[in-house]
MARNUFI-686759 format. One record per residue (C-alpha): y, x, z; residue in three letters. Coordinates in pm, 1 decimal. Example, Ala and Ser with C-alpha at 12.3 -4.5 7.8 and 13.67 -1.06 7.14 Angstrom:
REM MARNUFI-686759
c2, c1, c3, code
-450.0, 1230.0, 780.0, ALA
-106.0, 1367.0, 714.0, SER
END
This chain:
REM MARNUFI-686759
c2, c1, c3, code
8618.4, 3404.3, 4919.2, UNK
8345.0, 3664.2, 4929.9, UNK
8384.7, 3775.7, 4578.5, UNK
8805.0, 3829.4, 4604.4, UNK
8741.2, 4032.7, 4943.3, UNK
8478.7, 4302.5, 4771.1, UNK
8733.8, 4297.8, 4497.2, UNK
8991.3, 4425.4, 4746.7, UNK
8762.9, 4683.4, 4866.0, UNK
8667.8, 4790.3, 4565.7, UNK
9069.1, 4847.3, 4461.5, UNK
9095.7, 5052.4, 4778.9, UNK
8809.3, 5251.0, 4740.1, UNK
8946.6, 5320.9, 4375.1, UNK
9294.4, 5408.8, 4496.4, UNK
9148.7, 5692.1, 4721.3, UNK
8960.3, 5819.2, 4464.0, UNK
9288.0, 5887.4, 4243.7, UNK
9466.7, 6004.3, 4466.6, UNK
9188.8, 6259.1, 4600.9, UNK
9207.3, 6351.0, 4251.0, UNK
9540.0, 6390.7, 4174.6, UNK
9583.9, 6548.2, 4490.0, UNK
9278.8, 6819.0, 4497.6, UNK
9410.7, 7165.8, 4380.1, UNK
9254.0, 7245.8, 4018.4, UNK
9153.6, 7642.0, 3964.2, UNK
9406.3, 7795.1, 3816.0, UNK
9312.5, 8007.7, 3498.5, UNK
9366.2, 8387.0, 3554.2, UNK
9355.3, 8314.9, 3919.5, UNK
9239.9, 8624.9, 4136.3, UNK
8930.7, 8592.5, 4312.1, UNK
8931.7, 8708.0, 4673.7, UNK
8585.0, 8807.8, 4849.0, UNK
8651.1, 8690.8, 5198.6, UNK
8306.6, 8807.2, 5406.0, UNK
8085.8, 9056.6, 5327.6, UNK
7861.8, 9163.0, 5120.2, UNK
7590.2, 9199.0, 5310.2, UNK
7228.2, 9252.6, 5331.3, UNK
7083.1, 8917.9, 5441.6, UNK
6729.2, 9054.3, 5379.5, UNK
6587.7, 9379.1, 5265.3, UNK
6207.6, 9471.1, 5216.7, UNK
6013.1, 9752.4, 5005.8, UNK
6021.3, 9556.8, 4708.0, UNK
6334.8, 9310.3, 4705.6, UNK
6668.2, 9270.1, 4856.3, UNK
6878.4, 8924.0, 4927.8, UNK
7211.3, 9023.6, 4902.0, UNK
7521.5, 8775.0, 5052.5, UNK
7911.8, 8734.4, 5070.2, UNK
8135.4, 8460.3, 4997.3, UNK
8467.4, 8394.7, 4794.0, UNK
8829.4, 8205.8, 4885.3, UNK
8745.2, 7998.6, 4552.4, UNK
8414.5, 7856.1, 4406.2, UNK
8269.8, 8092.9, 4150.8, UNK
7976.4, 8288.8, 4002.8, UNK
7724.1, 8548.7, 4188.9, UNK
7612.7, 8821.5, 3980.7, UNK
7510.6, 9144.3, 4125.3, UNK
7523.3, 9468.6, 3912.1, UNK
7302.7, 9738.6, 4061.3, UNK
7076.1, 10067.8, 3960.1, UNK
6922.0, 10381.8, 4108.2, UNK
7236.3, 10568.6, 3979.1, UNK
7593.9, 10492.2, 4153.9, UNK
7780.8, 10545.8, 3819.0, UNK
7574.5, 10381.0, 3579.5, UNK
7520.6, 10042.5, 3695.8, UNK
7323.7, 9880.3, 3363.7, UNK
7089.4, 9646.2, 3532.3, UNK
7229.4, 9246.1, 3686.5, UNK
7143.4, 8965.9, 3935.8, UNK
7234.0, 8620.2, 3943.9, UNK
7226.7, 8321.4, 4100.0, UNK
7304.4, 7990.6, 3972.5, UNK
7639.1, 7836.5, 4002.8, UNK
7644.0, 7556.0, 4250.9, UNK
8046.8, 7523.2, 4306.9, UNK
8011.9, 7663.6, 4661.9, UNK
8215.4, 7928.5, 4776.6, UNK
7901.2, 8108.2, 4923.6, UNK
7697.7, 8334.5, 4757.3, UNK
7331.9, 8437.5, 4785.4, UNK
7138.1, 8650.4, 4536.5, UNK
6768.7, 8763.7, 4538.0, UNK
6684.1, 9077.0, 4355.0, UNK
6298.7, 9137.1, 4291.5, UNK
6087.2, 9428.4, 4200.7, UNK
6269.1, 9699.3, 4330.6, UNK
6086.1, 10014.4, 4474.4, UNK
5988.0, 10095.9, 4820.1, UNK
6143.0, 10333.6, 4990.4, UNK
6445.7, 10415.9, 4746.5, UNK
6798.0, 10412.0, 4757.5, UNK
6981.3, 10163.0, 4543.5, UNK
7369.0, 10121.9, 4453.3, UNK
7532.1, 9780.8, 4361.7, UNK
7847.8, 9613.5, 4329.5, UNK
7890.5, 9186.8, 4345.3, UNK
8103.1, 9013.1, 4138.1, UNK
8243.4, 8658.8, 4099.6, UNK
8377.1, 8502.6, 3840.0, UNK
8522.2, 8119.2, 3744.5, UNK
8402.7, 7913.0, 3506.9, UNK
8450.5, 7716.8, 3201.9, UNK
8699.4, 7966.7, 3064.3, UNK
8853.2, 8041.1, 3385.0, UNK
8926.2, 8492.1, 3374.9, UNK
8981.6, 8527.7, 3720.8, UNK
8751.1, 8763.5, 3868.1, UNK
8661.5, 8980.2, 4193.1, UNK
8443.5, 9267.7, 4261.0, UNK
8325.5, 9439.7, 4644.2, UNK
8545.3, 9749.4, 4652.6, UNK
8388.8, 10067.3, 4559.1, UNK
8021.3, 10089.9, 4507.9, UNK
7771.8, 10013.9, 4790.6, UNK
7429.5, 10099.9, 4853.4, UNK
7087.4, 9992.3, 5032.9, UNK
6730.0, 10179.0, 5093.9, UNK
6436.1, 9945.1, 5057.3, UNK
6190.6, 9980.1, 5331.3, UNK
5845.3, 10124.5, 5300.1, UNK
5523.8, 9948.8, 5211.3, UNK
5455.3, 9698.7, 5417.5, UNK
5731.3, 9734.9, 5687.3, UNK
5852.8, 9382.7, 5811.1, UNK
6182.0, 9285.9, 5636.4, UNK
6587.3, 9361.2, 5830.0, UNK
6819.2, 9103.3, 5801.4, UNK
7177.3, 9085.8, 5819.1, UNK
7253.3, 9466.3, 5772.5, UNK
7560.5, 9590.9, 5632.2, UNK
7539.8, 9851.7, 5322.6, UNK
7646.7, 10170.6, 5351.4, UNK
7955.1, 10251.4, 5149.8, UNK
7871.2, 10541.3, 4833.6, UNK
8184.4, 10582.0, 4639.3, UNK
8518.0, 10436.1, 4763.1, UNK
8766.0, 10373.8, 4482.9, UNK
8974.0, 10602.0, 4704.0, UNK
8757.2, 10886.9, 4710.6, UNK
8732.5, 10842.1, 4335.4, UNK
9035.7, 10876.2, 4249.0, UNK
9038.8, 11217.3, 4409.2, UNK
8771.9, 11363.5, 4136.5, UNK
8867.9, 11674.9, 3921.7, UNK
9194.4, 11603.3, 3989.1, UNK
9276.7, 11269.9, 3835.0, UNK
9097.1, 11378.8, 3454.7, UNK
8889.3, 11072.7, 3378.6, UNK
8560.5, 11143.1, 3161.7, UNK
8265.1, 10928.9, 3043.5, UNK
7981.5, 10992.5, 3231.7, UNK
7738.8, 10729.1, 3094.8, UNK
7768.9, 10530.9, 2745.2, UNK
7862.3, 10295.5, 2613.1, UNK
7569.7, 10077.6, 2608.9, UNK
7545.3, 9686.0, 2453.4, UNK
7421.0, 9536.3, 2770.5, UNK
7408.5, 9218.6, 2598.9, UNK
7466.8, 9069.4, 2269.8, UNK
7392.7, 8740.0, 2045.5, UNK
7530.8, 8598.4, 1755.8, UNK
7900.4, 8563.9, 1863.0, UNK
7967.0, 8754.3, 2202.9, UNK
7873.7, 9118.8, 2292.8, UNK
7919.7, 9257.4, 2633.2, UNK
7962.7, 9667.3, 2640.6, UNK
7988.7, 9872.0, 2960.1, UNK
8044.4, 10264.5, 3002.1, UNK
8115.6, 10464.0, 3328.3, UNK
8343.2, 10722.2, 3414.5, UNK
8402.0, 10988.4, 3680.0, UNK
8725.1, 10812.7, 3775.8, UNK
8886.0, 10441.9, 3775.6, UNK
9087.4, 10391.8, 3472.5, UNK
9170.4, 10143.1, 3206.2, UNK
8883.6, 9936.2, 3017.8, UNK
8952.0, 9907.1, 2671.1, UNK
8765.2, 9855.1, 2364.0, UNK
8875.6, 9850.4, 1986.0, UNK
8674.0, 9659.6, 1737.7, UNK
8617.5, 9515.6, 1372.2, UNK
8439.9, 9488.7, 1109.7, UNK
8571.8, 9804.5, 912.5, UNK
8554.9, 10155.1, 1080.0, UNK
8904.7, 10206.9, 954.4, UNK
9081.1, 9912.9, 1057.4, UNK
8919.8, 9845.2, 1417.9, UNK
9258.1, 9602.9, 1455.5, UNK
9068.1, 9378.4, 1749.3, UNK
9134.2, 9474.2, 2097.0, UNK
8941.0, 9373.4, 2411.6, UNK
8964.2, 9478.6, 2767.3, UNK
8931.6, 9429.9, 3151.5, UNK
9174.3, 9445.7, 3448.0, UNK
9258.8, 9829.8, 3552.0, UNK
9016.0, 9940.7, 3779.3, UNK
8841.5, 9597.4, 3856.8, UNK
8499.9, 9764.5, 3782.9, UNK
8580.7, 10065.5, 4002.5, UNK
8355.2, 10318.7, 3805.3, UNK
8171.6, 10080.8, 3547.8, UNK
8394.2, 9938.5, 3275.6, UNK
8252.0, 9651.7, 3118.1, UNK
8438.6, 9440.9, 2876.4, UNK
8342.8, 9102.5, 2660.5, UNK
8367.6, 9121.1, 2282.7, UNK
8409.2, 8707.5, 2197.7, UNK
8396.8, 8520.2, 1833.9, UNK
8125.4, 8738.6, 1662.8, UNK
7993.3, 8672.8, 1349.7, UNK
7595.4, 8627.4, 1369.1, UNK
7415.6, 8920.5, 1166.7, UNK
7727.5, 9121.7, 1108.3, UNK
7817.2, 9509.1, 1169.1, UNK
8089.8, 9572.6, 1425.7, UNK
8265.2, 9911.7, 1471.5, UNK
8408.5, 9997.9, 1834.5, UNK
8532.2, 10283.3, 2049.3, UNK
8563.0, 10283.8, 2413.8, UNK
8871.2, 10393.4, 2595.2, UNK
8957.8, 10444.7, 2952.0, UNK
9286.0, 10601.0, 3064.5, UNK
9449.3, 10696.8, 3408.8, UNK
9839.7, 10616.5, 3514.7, UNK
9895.6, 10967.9, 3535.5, UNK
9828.8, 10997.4, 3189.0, UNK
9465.0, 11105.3, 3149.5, UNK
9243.1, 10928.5, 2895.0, UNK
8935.6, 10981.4, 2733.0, UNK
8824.1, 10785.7, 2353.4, UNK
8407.8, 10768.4, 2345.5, UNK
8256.6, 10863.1, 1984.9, UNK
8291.1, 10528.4, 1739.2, UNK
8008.6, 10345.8, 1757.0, UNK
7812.2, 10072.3, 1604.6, UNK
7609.6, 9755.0, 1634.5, UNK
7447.2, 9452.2, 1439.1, UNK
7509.3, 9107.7, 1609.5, UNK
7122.5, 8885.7, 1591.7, UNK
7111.2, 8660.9, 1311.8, UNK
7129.4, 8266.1, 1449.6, UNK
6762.5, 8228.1, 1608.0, UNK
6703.1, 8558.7, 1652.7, UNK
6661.0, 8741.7, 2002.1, UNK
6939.8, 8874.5, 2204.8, UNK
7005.0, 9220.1, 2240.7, UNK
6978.7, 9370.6, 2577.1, UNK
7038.9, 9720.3, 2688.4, UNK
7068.5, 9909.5, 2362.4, UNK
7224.0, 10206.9, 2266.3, UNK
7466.0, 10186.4, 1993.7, UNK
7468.5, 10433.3, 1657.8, UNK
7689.5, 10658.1, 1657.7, UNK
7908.0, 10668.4, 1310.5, UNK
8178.4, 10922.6, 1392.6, UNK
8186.0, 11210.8, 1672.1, UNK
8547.7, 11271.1, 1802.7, UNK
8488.5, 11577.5, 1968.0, UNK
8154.3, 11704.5, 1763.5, UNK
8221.7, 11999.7, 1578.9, UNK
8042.6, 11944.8, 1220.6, UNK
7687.2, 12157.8, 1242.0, UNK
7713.1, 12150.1, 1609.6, UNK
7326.4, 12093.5, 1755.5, UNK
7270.6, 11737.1, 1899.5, UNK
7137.7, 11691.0, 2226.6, UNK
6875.5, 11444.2, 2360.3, UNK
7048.5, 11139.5, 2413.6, UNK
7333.5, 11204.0, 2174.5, UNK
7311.4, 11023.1, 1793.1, UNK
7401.7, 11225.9, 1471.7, UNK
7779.1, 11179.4, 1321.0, UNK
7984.1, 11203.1, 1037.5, UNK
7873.6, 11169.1, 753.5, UNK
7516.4, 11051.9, 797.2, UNK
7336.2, 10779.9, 631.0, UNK
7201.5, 10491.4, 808.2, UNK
6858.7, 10551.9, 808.7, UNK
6722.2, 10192.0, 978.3, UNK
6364.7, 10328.0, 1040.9, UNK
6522.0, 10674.6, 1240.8, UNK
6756.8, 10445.9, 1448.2, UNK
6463.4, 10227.6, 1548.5, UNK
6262.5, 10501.8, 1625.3, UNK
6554.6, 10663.6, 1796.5, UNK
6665.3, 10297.5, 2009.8, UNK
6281.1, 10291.0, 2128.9, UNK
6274.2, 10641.0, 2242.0, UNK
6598.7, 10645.9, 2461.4, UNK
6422.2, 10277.4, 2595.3, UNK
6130.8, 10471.1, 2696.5, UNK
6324.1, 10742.5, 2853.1, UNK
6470.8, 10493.7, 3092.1, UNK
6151.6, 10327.4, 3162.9, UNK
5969.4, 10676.6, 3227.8, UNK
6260.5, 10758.1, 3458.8, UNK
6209.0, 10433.4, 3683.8, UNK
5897.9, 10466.8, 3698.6, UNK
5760.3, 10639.7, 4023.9, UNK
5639.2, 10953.7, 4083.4, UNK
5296.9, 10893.8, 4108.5, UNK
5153.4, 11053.3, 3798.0, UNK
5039.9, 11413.0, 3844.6, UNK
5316.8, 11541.5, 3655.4, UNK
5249.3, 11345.2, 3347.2, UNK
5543.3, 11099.6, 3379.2, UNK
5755.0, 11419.0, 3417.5, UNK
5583.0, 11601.7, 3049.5, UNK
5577.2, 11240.6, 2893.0, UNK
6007.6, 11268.4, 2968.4, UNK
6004.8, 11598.9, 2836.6, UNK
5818.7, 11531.7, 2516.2, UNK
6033.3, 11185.2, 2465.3, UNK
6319.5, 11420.4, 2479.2, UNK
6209.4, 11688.5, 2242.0, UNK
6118.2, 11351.6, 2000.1, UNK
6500.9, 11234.4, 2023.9, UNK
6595.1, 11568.9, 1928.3, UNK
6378.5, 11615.2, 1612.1, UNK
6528.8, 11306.4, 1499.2, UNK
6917.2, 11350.4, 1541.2, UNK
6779.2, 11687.7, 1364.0, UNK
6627.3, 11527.2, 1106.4, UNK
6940.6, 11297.0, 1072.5, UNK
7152.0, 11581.2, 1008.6, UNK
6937.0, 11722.2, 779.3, UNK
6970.1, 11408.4, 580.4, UNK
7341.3, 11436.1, 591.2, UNK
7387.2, 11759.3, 512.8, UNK
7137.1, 11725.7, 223.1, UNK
7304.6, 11376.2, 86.3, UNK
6975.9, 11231.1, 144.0, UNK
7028.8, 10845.1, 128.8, UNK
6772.6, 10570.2, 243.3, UNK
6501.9, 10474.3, 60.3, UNK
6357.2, 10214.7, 350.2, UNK
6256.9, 9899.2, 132.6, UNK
6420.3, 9600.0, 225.8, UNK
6082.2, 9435.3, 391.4, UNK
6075.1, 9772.5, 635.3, UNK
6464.0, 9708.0, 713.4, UNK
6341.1, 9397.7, 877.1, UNK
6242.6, 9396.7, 1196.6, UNK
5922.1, 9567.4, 1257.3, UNK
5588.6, 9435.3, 1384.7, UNK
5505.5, 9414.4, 1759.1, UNK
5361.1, 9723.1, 1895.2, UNK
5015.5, 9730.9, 1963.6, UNK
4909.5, 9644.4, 2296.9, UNK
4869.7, 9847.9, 2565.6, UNK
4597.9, 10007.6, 2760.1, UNK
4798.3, 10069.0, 3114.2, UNK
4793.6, 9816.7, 3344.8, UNK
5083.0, 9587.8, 3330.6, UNK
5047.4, 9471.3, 3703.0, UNK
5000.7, 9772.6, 3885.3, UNK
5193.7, 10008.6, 3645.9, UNK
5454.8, 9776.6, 3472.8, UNK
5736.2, 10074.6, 3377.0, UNK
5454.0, 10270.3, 3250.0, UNK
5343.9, 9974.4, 3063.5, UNK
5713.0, 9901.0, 2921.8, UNK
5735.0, 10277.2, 2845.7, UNK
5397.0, 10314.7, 2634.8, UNK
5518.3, 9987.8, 2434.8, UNK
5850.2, 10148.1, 2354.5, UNK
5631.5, 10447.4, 2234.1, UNK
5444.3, 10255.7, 2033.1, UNK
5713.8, 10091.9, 1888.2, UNK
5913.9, 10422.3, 1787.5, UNK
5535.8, 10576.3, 1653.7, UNK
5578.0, 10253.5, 1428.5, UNK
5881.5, 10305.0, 1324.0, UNK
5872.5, 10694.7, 1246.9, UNK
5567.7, 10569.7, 1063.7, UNK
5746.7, 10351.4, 802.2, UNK
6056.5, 10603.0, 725.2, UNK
6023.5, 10665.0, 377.7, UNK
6123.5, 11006.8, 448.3, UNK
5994.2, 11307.7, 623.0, UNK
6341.9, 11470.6, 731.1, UNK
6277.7, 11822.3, 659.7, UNK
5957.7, 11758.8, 831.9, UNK
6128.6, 11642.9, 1201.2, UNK
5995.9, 11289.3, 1139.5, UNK
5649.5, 11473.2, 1138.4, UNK
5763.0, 11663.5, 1482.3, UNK
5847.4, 11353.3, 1616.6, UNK
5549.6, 11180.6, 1570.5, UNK
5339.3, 11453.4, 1733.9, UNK
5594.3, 11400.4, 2035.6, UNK
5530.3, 11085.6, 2032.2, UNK
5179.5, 11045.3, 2039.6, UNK
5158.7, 11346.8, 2305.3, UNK
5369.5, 11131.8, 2513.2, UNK
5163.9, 10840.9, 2509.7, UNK
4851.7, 11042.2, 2600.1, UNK
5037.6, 11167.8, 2908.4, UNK
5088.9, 10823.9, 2992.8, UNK
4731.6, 10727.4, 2998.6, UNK
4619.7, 11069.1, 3143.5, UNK
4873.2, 10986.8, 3441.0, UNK
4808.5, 10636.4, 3471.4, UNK
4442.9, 10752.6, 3542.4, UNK
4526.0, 10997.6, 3721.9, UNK
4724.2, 10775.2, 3979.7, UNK
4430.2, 10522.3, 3944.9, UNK
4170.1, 10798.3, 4083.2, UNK
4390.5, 10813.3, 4413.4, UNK
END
């Protein structure tokens, strides 16, 4: 008797379950994601910032954010839980400086629906050793509104494109413009046949365009070019660019500047900024692009570093510039001299880990990164198997100037 009545519960309990199941609304793919509260600022201090909102759907928290409101390179996440609430810590930030950030969310297991806070917001940390706010609300920095109203509706890019992240079969690539637009991206294998197209709802970014590049080949070239238009009819087309996808096993790229392999709006002969990569018609010399990849790494790591060097941070920038230039010089002295590579094939490998560093990684860590990235390019320049017209020579020196202002204004901050 006992036995048939837990067999009738159990059939009950069964029954609900199937019909919880088949009654329980499934995410639809594609489906728009709506932020319903916030963000807000749940908790801000000198050196981090919780920030919170929540969604109409269960999905992802990621939080894009930088020191610059149209270049928003660096993310936060949080793991997914399934919850429609969203929580995400981001850790050593500065005291006392002002910091822009969108929040996205995003479904999963293939799911593209997607939402983003409206225009880009912004926070101050608090000084040194002020107690920590809660619950304030950021202060709005560039409304999608306002944006639209720039130079009169001609979008430009203002920043990139950069390979925020790639491995062996997916690449992410992000740019930002003066204006909302389009997000676009062209792609393949062959510079003249970049057939593969891949792109991001209009405007969903606001400013930043980011867009996925999915079913890579591991340790193969890919050629792309960035586009962003406006309704009205404005576009703009970046340079064409390249990358390498990692081998399987090898590391990830993060945050790297592509090469250059054709300007569309670079005059031939036309001097190449810091910043800017050579075009047309130059050879791919892997040691130079190393050298020049570390360099622009060590820009950005000199930049977010604060100002409390003696002025050395600020000559070390200057003299990291100069360097970039002597090699896009040096690269166009190549080209124009049909100068090919001579790299052997063991230096086209990756090269060896920099020495270590002298500044302290603890109380100095962007001076830290930057010196490594120095080192790295000195190592680089080092194994070229040319000398440019002698700007591999003038880069050097710039280099290893550089990393003496680093140490002369890590001791000099040390003194204090």
């Amino acid at each position: 008797m006992q036995s048939t009545k837990n067999l009738f519960l159990l059939a009950i309990a069964m029954t609900l379950v199937v019909a919880y199941a088949v009654a329980a609304p499934a995410p639809q793919a594609g489906q728009d994601i709506r932020i319903t509260n916030g963000p807000i600022l749940a908790e801000v201090n000198g050196n981090a910032v919780v920030i919170a909102w929540s969604t109409d759907v269960p999905s992802s928290s990621r939080v894009w954010y930088a020191t610059d409101k149209n270049n928003l390179t660096h993310v936060a996440e949080a793991p997914e839980n399934g919850s429609n609430t969203h929580r995400v810590r981001i850790d050593n930030l500065r005291p006392d400086t002002t910091y822009y950030f969108q929040v996205e969310s995003a479904q999963s297991r293939g799911n593209r629906g997607q939402g983003e806070s409206e225009g880009v917001l912004s926070f101050r940390t608090l000084s040194s050793g002020a107690q920590t706010v809660h619950n304030q609300k950021p202060v709005v920095a560039a409304t999608d509104a306002a944006a639209g109203m720039q130079e009169n509706g001609k979008v430009r890019i203002t920043n990139g494109p950069i390979i925020e992240e790639a491995d062996g079969n997916h690449a992410r690539i992000a740019w930002t413009t003066n204006i909302q637009g389009s997000t676009r991206v062209t792609y393949g294998t062959d510079m003249g046949n970049m057939s593969k197209l891949a792109e991001a709802p209009w405007g969903v970014g606001g400013l930043t365009h980011r867009v996925e590049l999915k079913n890579l080949q591991p340790g193969t070239t890919y050629y792309f070019q960035a586009e962003t238009g406006q309704a009205a009819g404005s576009e703009v087309e970046s340079d064409i660019f390249s990358f390498r996808t990692p081998n399987n096993g090898e590391a990830a790229i993060r945050q790297q500047h592509p090469q250059m392999v054709r300007s569309e709006g670079q005059a031939s002969g036309q001097q190449v900024g810091a910043g800017q990569q050579v075009g047309a018609g130059a050879v791919d010399h892997p040691r130079m692009r190393e050298a020049l990849q570390a360099l622009q790494q060590a820009r950005a790591d000199l930049q977010q570093a604060p100002p409390q060097f003696a002025g050395h941070r600020q000559k070390a920038i200057e003299l990291v510039d100069h360097a970039i230039q002597e090699i896009n010089a040096g690269m166009q002295f190549a080209a124009q001299q049909g100068i090919t590579s001579r790299d052997s094939a063991a230096n086209q490998q990756s090269y060896a880990q920099p020495m270590a560093s002298g500044v302290n990684n603890t109380s100095y860590p962007m001076m830290a990164d930057a010196q490594r990235a120095l080192d790295q390019a000195r190592s680089a320049l080092q194994q070229a198997a040319h000398n440019f017209g002698g700007h591999r020579t003038n880069a050097l020196q710039d280099v290893n100037q550089a990393l003496q202002e680093i140490n002369l204004g890590v001791q000099a901050a040390g003194q204090r």
